[in-house]
N, C-alpha and C positions, 0 to 999 in steps of 0.2 A: 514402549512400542514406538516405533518412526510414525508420526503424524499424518496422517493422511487426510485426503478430500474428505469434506463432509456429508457432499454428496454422492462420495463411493462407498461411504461410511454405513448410512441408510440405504445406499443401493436403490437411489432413486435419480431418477433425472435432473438436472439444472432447471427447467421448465417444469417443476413438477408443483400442485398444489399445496395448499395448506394440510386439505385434508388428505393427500396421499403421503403425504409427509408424515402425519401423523401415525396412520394407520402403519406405513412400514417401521417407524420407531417403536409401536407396541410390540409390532411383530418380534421384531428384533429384539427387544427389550426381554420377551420372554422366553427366548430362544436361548440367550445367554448369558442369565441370571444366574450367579453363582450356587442358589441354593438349587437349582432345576438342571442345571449344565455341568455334564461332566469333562468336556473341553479342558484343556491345559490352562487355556490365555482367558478362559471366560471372564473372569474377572477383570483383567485389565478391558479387552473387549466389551464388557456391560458397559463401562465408567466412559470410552469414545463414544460408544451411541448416545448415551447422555448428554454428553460436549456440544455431539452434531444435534441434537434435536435442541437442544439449548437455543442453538445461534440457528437455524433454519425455520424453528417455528418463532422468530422474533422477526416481522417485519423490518425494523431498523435494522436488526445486527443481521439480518441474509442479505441484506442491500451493502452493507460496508463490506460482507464478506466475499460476495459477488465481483465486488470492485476491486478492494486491496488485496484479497486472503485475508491468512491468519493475521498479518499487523494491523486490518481493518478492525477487527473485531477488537482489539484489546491496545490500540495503537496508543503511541502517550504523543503529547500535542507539542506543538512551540518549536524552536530553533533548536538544534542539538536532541544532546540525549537527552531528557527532563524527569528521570525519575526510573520505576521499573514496576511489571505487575502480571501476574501469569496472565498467559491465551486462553487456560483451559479449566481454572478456577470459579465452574460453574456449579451450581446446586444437585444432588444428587437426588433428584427428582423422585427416581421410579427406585430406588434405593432405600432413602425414608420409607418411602408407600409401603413396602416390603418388612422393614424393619421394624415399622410401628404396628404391625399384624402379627408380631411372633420371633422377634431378635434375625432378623436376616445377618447372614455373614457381612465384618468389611474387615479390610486390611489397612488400618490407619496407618500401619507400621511398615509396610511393604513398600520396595524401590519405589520414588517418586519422581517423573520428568519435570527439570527446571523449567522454568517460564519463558517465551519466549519475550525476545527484547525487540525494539526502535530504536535508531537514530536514522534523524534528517541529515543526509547533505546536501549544500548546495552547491552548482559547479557553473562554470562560465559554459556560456553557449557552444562556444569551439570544444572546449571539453566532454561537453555532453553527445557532439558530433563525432569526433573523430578517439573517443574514447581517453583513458587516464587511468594512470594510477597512483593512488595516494594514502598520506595515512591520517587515520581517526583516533581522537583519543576519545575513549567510551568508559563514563562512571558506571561500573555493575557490581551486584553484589556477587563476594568471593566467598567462600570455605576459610573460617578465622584463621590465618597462620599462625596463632597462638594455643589456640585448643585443638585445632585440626577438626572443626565441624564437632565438635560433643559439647561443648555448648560449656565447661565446666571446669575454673579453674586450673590450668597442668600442677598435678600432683593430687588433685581428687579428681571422684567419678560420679556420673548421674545414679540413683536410685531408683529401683522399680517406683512407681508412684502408689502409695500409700490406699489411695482409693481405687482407682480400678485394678490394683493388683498387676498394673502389663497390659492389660488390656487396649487402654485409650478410649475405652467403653464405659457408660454405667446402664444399668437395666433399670425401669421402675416398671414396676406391675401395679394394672391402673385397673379397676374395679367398674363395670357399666351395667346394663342391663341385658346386652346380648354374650357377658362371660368377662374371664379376664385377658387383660392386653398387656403383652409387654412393650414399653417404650426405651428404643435405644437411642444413646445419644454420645456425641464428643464428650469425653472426662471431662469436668471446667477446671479440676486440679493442673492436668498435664497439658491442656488442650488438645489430645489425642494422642498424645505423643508415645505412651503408657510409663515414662520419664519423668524425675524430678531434679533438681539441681540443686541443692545444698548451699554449692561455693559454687554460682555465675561465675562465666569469665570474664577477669575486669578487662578485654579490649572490644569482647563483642556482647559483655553484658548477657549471658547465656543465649542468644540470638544464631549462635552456630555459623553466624556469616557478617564479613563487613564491608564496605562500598569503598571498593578501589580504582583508582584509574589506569585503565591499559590501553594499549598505543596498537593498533590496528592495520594491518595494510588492507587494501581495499582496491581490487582491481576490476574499475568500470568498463565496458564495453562497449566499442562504438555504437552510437543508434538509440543511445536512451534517450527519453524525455522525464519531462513530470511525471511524479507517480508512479514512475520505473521502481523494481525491487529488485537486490540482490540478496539473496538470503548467504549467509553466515554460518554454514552447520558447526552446530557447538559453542558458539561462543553467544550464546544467554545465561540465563542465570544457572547456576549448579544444582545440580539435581539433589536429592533429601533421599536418605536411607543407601546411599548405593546407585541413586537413579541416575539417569544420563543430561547434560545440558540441557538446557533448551538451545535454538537460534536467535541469532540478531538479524533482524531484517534494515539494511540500509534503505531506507526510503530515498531518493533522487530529485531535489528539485533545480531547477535550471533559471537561470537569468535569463531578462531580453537583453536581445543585441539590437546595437545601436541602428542598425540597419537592415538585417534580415528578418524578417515574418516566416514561424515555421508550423507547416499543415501534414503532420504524419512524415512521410520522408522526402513531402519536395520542402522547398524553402521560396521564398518569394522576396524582390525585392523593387520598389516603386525607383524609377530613373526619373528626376524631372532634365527638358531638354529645350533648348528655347525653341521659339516660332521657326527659324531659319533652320536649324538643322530636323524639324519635324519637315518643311518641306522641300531642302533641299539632300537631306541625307548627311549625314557624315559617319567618322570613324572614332568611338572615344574608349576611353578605359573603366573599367567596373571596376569594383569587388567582386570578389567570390568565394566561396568557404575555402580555395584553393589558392587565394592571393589573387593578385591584379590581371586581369585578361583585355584584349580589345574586342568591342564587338561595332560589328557594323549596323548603324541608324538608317531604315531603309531611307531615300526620298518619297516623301508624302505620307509618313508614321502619322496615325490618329491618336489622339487621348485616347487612353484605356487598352490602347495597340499592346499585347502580351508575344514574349518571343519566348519560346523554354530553349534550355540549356539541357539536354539532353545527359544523365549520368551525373549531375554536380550537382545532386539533394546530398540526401544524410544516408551513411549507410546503415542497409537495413538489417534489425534483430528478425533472429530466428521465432518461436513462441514461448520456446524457454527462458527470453531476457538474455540471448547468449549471441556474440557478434557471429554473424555468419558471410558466407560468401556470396550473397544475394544480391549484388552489388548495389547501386545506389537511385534515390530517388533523382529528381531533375529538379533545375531550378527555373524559376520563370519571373523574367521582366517586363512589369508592367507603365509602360510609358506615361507621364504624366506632360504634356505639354504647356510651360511656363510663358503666360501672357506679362507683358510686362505694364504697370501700370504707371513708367515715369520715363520719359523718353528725352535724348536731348532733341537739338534744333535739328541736327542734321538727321538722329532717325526717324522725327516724324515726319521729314520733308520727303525721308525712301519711303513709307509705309503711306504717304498720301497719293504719290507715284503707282504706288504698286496699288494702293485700293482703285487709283483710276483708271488702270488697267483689268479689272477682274470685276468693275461693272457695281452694282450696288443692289442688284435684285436677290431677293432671299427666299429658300426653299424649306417650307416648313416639312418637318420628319415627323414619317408615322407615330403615332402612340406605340412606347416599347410594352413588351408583355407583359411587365410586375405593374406597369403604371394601368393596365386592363386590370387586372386582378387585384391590384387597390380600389378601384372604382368599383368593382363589385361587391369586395367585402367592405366597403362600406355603403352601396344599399341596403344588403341583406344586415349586415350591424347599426343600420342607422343613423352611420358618424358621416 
């Protein structure tokens, strides 16, 4: 089944409780139980409600999943690709419950979806701007090209497994005071598989799968930042029995630039400028995510004086992570006026001149607003 929201899964809202989470997960849960469901997909169906009530009733993992998606919940950490592990590799909660009252059905053996995969890239600042495209080399595990996934030397074959018969099952009937119980459980011969292997394969050692390196292309789109994702369809790890891939989710991290500060899709950049051209004006060259431009210094620019650049931010993503025509944010320079603290003879002799000209009385300035609303929180904090 294609993956879906896990909150369209429960059919509850993104703002929804603990407890309304729950309550729709039983619902659902009973709705679609294979031994009560005569639905086609119920089966696959029962096992995603379980997924999503998995990670939704987990504090921690609704918070990563909230944030990243599916690579939140199951993300693997560090620089590159670091390893691999399913998405969806959760306990089968309300499944056992069922099972251990009276052998509920499961399909160990039935198509299985591969795991969803990670990797990090990182990309320089203009990259992340003006978009790229590149390639990735990703260690994931493959389908042996030696056994072709049957886990079993070429020239033999697996055997049904000796103990559960095929299954992938064993039953023990358990004795109490309210009757008897059967308990179902994973074969520990085949590990469910209902398979045995005789003659392992010596390259994947009966494992059905080996960790290869493939080379990627990867086409990012203007406007990403940190914690941007591109999903990958298909290329996670190989599905089991017949099932479909999982995805690789490229995760997006971004270097600073030496000189631009970036806040959603404007960008910002500090200009220091000395005394004279703050109050006489002039005309100098930037940067810009666009190359060198000139822009004009008013006469009489203050510290902290902000100009925006109207259209020269980042261009903007659609909601899909996908570059759109939305054109682009603005950039804005913020004036830093440079005092100079070593002067020679002849500038102090102009700046003594000119202090004698412009008098020596000083005009204190209001109290700004954050420096009120410090003064307040700290009577009411005490500091």
């Amino acid at each position: 089944m294609e993956q879906r929201d896990y909150y369209e899964v429960l059919e509850v809202s993104r703002s929804a409780s603990r407890e309304e989470i729950k309550k729709s997960y039983r619902r659902m849960a009973r709705k679609y139980h294979p031994d009560v469901s005569s639905e086609q997909d119920a089966e696959d169906r029962f096992k995603e409600i379980q997924r999503a009530y998995e990670v939704l009733s987990d504090d921690q993992k609704r918070a990563a999943y909230d944030k990243y998606g599916f690579a939140g919940i199951e993300g693997l950490g560090g620089a590159g690709f670091s390893g691999f592990e399913g998405f969806g590799g959760f306990a089968d909660i309300f499944e056992d419950l069922f099972s251990g009252f009276g052998g509920g059905r499961r399909s160990r053996r039935g198509p299985k979806r591969g795991a969803d995969l990670r990797y990090d890239l990182t990309l320089e600042f203009e990259e992340a701007v003006f978009g790229v495209e590149t390639e990735i080399d990703v260690r994931r595990p493959e389908i042996c090209p030696v056994c072709h996934g049957s886990g079993a030397e070429p020239g033999t074959r697996p055997k049904v497994c000796h103990t559960c018969n095929g299954s992938g099952e064993v039953r023990r009937v358990q004795q109490s005071i309210l009757g008897q119980f059967v308990n179902v459980a994973a074969c520990p011969t085949c590990n469910g598989t209902g398979e045995e292997i005789p003659t392992p394969c010596t390259t994947c050692h009966g494992q059905r799968q080996v960790i290869q390196s493939r080379s990627l292309k990867v086409k990012v789109p203007p406007g990403v930042d940190s914690e941007t994702q591109i999903r990958l369809t298909g290329e996670g790890a190989p599905g089991a029995n017949g099932g479909p891939p999982g995805n690789l989710f490229v995760v997006i991290h971004v270097r600073k630039h030496k000189y631009f500060q970036r806040r959603g899709d404007d960008i910002f950049l500090d200009l220091q400028i000395n005394v004279a051209q703050a109050a006489l004006g002039d005309k100098v060259v930037i940067p810009t995510l666009d190359g060198e431009e000139e822009l004009i210094v008013e006469a009489g620019t203050q510290p902290g004086q902000v100009v925006k650049l109207k259209g020269k931010g980042v261009p903007r993503l659609d909601r899909s992570g996908r570059g759109s025509d939305r054109g682009r944010g603005d950039m804005h320079i913020i004036f830093q006026v440079a005092i100079p603290k070593k002067l020679t003879e002849e500038q102090q002799k102009l700046f003594t001149d000119l202090g004698d000209t412009m008098g020596k009385e000083v005009v204190p300035h209001s109290r700004g607003f954050w420096s009120q609303v410090k003064d307040t929180l700290g009577d009411v904090l005490g500091v």
